[in-house]
C-alpha positions in Angstrom: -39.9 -80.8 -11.1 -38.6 -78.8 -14.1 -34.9 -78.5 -15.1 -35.4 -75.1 -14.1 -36.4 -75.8 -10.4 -33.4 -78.5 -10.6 -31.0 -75.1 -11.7 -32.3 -73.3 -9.4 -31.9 -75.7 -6.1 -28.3 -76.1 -7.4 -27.4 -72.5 -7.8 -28.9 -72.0 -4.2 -26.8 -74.8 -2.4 -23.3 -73.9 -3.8 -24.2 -70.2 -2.4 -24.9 -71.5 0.8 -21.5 -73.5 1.0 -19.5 -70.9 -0.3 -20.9 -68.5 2.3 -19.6 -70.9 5.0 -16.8 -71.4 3.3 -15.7 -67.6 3.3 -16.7 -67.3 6.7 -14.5 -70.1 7.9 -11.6 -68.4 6.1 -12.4 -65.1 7.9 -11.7 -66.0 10.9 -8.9 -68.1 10.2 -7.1 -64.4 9.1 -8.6 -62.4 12.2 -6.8 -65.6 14.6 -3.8 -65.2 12.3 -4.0 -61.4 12.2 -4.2 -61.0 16.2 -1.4 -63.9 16.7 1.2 -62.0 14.7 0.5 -58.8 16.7 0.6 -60.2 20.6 2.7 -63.8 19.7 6.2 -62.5 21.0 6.3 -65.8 22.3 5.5 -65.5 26.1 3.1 -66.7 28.2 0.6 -64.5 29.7 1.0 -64.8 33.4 -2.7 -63.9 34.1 -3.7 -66.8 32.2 -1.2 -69.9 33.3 -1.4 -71.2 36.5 1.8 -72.4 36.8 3.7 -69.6 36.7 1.9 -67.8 40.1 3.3 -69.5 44.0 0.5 -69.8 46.4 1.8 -70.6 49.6 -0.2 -70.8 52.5 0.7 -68.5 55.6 -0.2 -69.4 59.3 -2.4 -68.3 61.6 -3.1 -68.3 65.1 -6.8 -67.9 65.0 -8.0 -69.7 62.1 -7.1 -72.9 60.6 -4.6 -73.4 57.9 -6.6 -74.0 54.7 -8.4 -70.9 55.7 -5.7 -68.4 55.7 -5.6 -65.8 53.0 -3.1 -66.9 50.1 0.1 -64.9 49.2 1.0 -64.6 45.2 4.6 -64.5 44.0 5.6 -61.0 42.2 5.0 -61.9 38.6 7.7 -62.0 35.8 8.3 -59.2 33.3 4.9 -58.3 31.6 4.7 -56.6 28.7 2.6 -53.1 28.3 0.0 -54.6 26.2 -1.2 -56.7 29.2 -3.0 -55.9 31.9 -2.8 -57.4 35.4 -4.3 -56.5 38.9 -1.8 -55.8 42.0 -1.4 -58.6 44.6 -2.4 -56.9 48.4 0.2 -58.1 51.1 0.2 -58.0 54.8 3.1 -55.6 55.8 5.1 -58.1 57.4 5.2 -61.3 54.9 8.1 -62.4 53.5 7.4 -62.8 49.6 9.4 -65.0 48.0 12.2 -63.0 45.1 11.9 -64.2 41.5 14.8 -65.5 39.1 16.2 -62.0 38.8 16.2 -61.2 42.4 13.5 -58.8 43.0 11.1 -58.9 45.1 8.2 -55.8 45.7 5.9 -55.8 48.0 2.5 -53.5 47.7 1.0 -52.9 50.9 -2.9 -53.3 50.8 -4.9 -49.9 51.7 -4.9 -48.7 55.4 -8.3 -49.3 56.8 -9.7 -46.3 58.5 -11.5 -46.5 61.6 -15.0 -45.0 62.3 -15.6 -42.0 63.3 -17.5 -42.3 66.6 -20.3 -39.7 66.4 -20.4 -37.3 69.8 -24.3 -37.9 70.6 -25.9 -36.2 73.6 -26.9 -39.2 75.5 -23.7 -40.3 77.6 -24.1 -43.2 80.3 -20.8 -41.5 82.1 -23.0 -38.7 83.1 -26.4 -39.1 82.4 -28.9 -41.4 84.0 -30.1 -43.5 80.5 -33.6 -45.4 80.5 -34.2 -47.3 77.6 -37.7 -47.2 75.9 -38.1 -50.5 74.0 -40.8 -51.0 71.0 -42.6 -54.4 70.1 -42.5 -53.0 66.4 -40.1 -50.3 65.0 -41.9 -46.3 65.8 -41.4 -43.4 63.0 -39.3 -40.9 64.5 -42.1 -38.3 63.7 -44.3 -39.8 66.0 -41.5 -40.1 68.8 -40.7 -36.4 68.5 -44.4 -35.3 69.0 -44.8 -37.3 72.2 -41.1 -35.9 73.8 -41.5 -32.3 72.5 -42.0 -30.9 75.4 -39.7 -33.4 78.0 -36.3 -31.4 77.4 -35.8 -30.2 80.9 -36.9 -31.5 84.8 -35.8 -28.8 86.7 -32.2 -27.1 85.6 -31.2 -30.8 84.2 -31.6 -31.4 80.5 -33.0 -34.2 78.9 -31.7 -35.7 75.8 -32.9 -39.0 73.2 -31.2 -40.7 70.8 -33.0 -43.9 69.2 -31.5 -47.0 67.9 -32.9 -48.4 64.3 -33.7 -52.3 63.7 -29.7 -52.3 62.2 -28.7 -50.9 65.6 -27.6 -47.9 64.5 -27.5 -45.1 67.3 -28.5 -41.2 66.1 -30.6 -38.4 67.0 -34.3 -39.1 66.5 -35.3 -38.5 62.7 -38.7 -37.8 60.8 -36.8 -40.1 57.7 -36.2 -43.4 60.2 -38.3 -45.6 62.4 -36.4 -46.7 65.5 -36.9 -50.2 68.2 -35.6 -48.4 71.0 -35.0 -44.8 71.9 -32.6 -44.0 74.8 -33.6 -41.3 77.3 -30.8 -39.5 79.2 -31.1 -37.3 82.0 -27.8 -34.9 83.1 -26.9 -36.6 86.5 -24.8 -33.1 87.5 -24.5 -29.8 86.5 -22.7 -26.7 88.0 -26.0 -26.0 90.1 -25.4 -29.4 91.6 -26.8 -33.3 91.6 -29.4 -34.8 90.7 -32.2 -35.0 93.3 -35.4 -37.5 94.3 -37.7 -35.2 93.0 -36.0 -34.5 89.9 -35.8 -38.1 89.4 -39.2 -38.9 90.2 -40.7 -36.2 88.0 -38.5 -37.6 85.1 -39.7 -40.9 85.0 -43.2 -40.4 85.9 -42.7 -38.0 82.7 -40.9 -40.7 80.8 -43.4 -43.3 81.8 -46.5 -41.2 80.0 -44.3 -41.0 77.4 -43.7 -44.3 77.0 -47.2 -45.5 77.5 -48.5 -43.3 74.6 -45.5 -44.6 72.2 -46.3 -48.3 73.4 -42.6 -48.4 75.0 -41.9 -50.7 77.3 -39.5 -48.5 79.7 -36.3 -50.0 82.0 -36.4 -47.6 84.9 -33.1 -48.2 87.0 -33.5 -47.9 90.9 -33.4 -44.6 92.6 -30.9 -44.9 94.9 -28.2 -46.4 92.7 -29.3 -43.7 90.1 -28.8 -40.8 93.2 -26.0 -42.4 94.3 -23.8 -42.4 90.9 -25.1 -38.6 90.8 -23.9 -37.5 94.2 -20.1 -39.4 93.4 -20.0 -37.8 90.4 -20.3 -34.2 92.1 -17.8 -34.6 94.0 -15.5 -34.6 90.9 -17.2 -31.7 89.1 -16.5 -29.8 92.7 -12.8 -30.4 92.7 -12.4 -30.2 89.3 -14.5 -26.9 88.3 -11.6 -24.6 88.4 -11.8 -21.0 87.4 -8.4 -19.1 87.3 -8.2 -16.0 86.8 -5.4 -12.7 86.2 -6.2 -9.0 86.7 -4.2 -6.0 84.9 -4.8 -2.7 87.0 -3.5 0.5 86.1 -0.5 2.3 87.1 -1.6 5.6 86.2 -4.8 7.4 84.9 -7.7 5.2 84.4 -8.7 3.8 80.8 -12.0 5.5 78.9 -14.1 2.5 77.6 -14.6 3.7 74.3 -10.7 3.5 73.2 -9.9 0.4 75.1 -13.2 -1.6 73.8 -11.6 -0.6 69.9 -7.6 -1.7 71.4 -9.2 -4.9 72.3 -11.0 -5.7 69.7 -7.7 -5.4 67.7 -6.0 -7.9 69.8 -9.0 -10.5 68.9 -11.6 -10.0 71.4 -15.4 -10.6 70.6 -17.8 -8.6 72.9 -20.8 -11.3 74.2 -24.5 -9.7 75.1 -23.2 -9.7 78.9 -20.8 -7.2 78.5 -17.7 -9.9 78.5 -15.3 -10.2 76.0 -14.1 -13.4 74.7 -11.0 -15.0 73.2 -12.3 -17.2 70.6 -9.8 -20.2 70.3 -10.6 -20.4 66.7 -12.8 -23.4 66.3 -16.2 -21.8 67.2 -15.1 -22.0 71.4 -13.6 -19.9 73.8 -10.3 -20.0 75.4 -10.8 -17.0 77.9 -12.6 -14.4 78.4 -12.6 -10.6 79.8 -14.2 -8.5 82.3 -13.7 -4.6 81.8 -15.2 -4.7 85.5 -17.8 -1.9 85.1 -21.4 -0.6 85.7 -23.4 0.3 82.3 -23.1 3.9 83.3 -19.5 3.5 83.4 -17.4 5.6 80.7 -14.1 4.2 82.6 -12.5 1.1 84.3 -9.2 0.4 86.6 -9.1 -3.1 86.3 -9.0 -6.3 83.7 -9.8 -9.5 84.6 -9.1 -12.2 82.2 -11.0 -15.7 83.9 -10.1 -19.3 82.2 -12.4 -21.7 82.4 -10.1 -24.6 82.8 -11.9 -28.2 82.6 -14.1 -26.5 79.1 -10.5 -25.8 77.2 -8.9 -28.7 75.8 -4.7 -28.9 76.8 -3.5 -28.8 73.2 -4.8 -24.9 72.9 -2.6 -23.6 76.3 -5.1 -21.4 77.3 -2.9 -20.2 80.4 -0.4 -19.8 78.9 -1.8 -17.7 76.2 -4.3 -15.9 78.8 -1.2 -14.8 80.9 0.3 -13.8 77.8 -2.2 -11.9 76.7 -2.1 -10.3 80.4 1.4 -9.4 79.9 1.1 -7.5 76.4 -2.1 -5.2 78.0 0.0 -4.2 80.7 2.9 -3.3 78.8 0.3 -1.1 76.5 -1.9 0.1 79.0 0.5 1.6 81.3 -0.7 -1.3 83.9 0.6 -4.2 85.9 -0.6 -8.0 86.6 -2.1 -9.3 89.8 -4.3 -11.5 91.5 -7.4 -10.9 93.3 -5.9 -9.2 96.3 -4.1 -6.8 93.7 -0.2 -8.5 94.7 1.6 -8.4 91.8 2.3 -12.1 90.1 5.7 -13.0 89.5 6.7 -15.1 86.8 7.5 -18.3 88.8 4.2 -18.0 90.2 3.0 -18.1 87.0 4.6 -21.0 86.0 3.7 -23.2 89.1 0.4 -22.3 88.1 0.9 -24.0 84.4 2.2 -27.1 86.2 -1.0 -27.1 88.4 -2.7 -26.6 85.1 -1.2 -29.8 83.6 -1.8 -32.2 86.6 -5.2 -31.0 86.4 -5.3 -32.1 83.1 -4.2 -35.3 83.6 -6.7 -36.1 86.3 -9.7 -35.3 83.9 -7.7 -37.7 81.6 -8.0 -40.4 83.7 -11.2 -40.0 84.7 -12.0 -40.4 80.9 -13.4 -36.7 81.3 -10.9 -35.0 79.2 -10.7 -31.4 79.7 -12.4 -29.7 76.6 -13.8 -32.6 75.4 -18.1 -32.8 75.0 -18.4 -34.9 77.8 -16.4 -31.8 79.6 -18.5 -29.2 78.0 -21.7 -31.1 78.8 -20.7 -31.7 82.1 -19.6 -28.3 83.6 -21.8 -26.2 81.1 
């Protein structure tokens, strides 16, 4: 090897330790640099353990070294740290530090579900379950119940379940284990009957067998018996009151009267009646102008309340006999009943206390007045 190689080799090596060298020294002045900026001399509470109190709280339900820990309220820290707040139960008692302060910070209210109103109800329809041996695209399961949506004047509904057990209307974007058929068990035109019954599961069971569903038909005469016990509510609870405003005088032309109520609010249906929206898309009453289509003039008013389909928070009566009240004044006119007696106020207001102990019943039979089950059930 020359004594230039030799040079060379040498020249190379001191390079390479004075490299390392200067590195070395580097980062000794970045540690030095960042000390002098953050050492104020105190300890960083997220980082010693000694300075945070776990204490163990206890439970009735779970064992002790299971319970969820509570942490003590740190010490001053300053605003170039960064620490995450400690979630407490509303109720513990935290322990104050050396200055005598102690917070609490309540941990985020949890809210509840929202139940979703689906159009299968076990209260008031007769439910057969159709079970799958492998999950069915909904696609396939609306083609096959198209056309099963009514069995006489009672309507058929389905909601499937997924593999998660997640209950919804039958979709083309999900596959479902079990779909749920419901049949109405009442309606206003009365009960369920054999026949109806029999033609919806014979119905149900062609269904089925197409889908490869296994179906759980409940006996007939539990099924008609539940339907008959359930109209006997719907018949003493389907009340329809109703107010009349007759005129004192001349009789009202149609064509002013129609623009007068419109004013107040009123929205003309196809039938000729006139509702009271209640602001959320339903009804709170509605009104008859009592007439022929040939008619150019009426006598009469009759404002009709349909009182199990208006929920008790709106005050339908009350704001149907008010309504009652302000026509008459207008109109020249008067308020009665059906046999044309005038209404005095205290009948009027025994009436609202009938109203509200009607309301309570419904209540208690988990049939709340207004409600969908209501609407469902006395549609």
């Amino acid at each position: 090897m020359t004594d230039l190689q030799l040079s060379l080799f040498g020249i190379g090596g001191t390079l390479v330790v004075g490299l390392f060298a200067y590195n070395r020294w580097q980062e000794y002045k970045a540690r030095k640099t960042v000390d002098t900026a953050f050492g104020d001399g105190d300890d960083d509470v997220l980082l010693k353990s000694d300075q945070t109190e776990v204490r163990q709280e206890p439970s009735l339900d779970e064992p002790a070294d299971q319970q969820p820990t509570r942490q003590k309220k740190a010490e001053a820290v300053s605003a170039s740290e960064v620490s995450a707040p400690v979630a407490t139960d509303g109720d513990s008692d935290i322990p104050e530090d050396g200055n005598g302060d102690a917070e609490e910070i309540a941990a985020p209210a949890v809210q509840p579900a929202v139940k979703k109103d689906l159009p299968v109800d076990e209260l008031i329809d007769c439910v057969v379950p159709l079970e799958f041996d492998h999950p069915v695209k909904g696609e396939k399961i609306l083609q096959e119940l198209h056309d099963l949506r009514y069995v006489g004047k009672k309507p058929v509904h389905f909601i499937g379940i997924t593999a998660d057990g997640d209950k919804d209307l039958i979709s083309v974007a999900h596959a479902y284990t079990t779909v749920l058929a419901g049949i109405r068990t009442v309606s206003r035109s009365g009960p369920l009957n054999e026949l109806e019954y029999s033609e919806f599961v014979m119905k149900l069971r062609a269904a089925a067998d197409n889908l490869g569903a296994h179906p759980d038909v409940p006996d007939m005469s539990r099924v008609i018996n539940n339907a008959r016990e359930l109209q006997q509510f719907v018949a003493e609870h389907d009340a329809q009151l109703s107010v009349n405003v007759i005129t004192t005088g001349a009789p009202w032309a149609l064509h002013t009267l129609l623009a007068a109520l419109e004013k107040m609010g009123f929205d003309q249906r196809p039938d000729g009646r006139l509702m009271m929206p209640d602001g959320d898309g339903g009804s709170l009453f509605t009104l008859s102008l009592n007439t022929e289509v040939s008619d150019t003039q009426t006598v009469k008013l009759t404002l009709l309340l349909d009182v199990p389909c208006v929920t008790p928070a709106r005050d339908a009566f009350g704001a149907m006999t008010a309504c009652a009240k302000s026509l008459a004044a207008r109109l020249n006119g008067v308020v009665v009943d059906d046999g044309h007696h005038r209404i005095p106020d205290t009948s009027l207001e025994e009436i609202a206390q009938q109203v509200q102990e009607f309301y309570a019943a419904m209540e208690e039979a988990q049939i709340p007045a207004g409600s969908p089950r209501a609407l469902r059930l006395f549609s």
